[in-house]
C-alpha positions in Angstrom: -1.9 -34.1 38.2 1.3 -33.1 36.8 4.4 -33.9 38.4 5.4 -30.4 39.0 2.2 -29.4 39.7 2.5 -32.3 42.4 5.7 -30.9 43.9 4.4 -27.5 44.5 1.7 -29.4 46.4 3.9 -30.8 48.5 6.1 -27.4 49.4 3.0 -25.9 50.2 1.9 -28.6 52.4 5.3 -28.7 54.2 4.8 -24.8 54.4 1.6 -24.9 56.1 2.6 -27.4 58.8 6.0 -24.4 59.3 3.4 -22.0 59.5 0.8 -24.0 61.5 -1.5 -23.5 58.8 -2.6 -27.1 58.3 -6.4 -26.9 58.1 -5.2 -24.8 54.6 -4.8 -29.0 53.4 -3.5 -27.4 49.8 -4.5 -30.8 46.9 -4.2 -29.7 43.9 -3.4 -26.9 41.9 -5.5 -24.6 39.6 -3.7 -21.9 37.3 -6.2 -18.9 36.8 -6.4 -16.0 34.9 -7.8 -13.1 37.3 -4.8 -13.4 39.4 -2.1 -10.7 39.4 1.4 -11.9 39.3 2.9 -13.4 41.9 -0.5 -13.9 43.7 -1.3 -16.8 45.4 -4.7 -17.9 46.7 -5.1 -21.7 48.6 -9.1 -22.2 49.2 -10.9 -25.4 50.2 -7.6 -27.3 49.4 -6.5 -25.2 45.7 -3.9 -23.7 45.4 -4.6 -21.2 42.7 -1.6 -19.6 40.8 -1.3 -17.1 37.8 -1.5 -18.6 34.9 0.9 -15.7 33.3 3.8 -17.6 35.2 2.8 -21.3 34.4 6.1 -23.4 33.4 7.7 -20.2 34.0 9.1 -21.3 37.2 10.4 -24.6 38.8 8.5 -26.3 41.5 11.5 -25.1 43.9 10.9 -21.3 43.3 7.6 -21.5 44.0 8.1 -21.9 47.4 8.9 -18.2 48.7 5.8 -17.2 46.9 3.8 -19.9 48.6 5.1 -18.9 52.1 4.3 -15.4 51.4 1.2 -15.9 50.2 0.3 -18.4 53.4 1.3 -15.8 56.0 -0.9 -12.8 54.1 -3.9 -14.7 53.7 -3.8 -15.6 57.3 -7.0 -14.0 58.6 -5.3 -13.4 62.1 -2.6 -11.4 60.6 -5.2 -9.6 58.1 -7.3 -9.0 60.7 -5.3 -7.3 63.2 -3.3 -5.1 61.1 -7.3 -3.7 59.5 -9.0 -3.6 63.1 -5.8 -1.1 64.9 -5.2 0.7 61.5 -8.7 1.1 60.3 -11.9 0.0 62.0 -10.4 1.1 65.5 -10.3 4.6 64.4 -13.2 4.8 62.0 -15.3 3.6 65.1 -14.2 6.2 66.8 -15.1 8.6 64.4 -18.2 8.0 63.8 -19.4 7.7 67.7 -17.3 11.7 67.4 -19.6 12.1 64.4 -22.5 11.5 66.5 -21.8 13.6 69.4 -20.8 16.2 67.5 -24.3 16.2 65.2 -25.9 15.7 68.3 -24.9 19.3 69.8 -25.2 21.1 66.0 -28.4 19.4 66.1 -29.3 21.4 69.1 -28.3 24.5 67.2 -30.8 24.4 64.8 -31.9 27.9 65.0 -28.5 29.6 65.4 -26.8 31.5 62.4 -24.5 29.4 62.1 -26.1 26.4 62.0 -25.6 25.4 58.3 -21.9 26.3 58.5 -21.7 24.1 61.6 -23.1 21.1 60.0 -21.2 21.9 56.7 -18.0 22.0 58.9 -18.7 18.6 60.4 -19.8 16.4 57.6 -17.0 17.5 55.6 -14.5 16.9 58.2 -15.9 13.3 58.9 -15.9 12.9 54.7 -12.2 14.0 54.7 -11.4 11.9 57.3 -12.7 8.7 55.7 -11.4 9.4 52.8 -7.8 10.1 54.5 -8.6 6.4 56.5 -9.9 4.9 53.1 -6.3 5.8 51.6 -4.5 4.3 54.6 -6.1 0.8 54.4 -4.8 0.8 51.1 -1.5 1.6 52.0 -1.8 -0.7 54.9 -2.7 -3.9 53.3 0.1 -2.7 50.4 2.0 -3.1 53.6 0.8 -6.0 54.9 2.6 -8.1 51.2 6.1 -6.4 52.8 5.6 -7.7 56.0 4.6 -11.2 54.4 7.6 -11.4 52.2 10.0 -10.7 55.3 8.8 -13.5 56.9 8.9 -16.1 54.1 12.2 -15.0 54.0 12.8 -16.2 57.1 11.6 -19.2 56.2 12.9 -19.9 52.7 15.9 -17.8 52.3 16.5 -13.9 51.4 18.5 -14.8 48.7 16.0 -17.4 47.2 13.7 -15.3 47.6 15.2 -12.0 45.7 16.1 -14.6 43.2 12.8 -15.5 42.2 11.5 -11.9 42.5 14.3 -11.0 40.2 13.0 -13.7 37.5 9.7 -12.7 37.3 10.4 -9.4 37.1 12.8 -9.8 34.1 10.3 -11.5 32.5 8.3 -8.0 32.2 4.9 -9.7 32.6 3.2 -6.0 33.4 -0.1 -7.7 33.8 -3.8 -5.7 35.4 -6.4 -8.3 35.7 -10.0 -8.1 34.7 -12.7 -7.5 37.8 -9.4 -5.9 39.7 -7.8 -3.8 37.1 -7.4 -0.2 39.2 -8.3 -1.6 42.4 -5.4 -3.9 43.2 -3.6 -2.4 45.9 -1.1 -5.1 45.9 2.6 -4.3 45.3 3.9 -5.2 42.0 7.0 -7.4 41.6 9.5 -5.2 41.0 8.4 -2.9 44.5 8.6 -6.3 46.6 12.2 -7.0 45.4 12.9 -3.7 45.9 11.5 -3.4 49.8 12.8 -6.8 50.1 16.4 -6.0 48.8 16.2 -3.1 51.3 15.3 -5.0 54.5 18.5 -5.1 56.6 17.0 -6.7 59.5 16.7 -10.6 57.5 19.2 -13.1 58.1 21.6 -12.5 55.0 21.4 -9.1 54.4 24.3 -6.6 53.5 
């Protein structure tokens, strides 16, 4: 393994024993293609990173990335933000979707039938489409929330720093097998939100 490649090993094991995230057990390091910028993936002990940004950064700013990227990929915190801001209410939509069908149902030779079951299958479709767009927004969220707490770990600073880098470098890259789909934030909106986040230690 390289010797760089080795270091960022070792910040991101010292990152998941922070985060209490050890069963993570990042080894080695594999630099991909289908990854956006500033993504990070560690599975079954890789730690996959862009390989837009290889030698691009030092071992040392590599590290508010990989805190970042280990408290989004937590499936506690992914989970719980998806189950209360989607799956709670779409489960309550559809058991509304059901009693409502259930009494239009019951209808079935009034004049207004049609119009009634018209009128409630397009309200459901507009509300999942409505709930569709806020798990988007939500797990666009979810990278904001993620960055605020590396930054707690790591440093504000360090971290707008290496946001800043990247960003300058104007790698506007859209992945194959992603492309439109990506909901992530691109660099320049998580220096931004981060920049504007007067609640971290350091801010203005």
């Amino acid at each position: 393994m390289h010797p760089e490649d080795q270091r960022i090993v070792e910040y991101a094991r010292e990152l998941c024993g922070q985060l209490n995230k050890t069963k993570l057990d990042p080894r080695t390091v594999s630099w991909v293609d289908r990854l956006p910028i500033t993504r990070i993936v560690i599975f079954r002990g890789v730690i996959m990173l862009p390989r837009l940004l290889m030698g691009k950064l030092s071992p040392e700013e590599w590290k508010p990335l990989l805190a970042s990227s280990i408290v989004y990929n937590d499936q506690k915190f992914l989970f719980g933000a998806m189950f209360r801001g989607f799956f709670l209410p779409m489960t309550a939509a559809v058991f509304a979707l059901v009693a409502v069908l259930l009494v239009v149902l019951r209808m079935s030779k009034s004049p207004l039938f049609q119009e009634l079951l018209f009128t409630t299958v397009a309200g459901y479709t507009v509300f999942s489409l409505f709930m569709m767009r806020r798990l988007f927004s939500t797990m666009r969220n979810l990278y904001f929330v993620a960055d605020a707490k590396a930054a707690e770990i790591v440093g504000r600073e360090s971290f707008i720093q290496v946001l800043a880098k990247i960003d300058a470098l104007n790698l506007h890259h859209r992945p194959r097998f992603i492309g439109r789909w990506n909901v992530s934030p691109n660099t320049h909106q998580r220096l931004e939100k981060l920049k504007e986040d007067t609640s971290l230690p350091g801010s203005g």
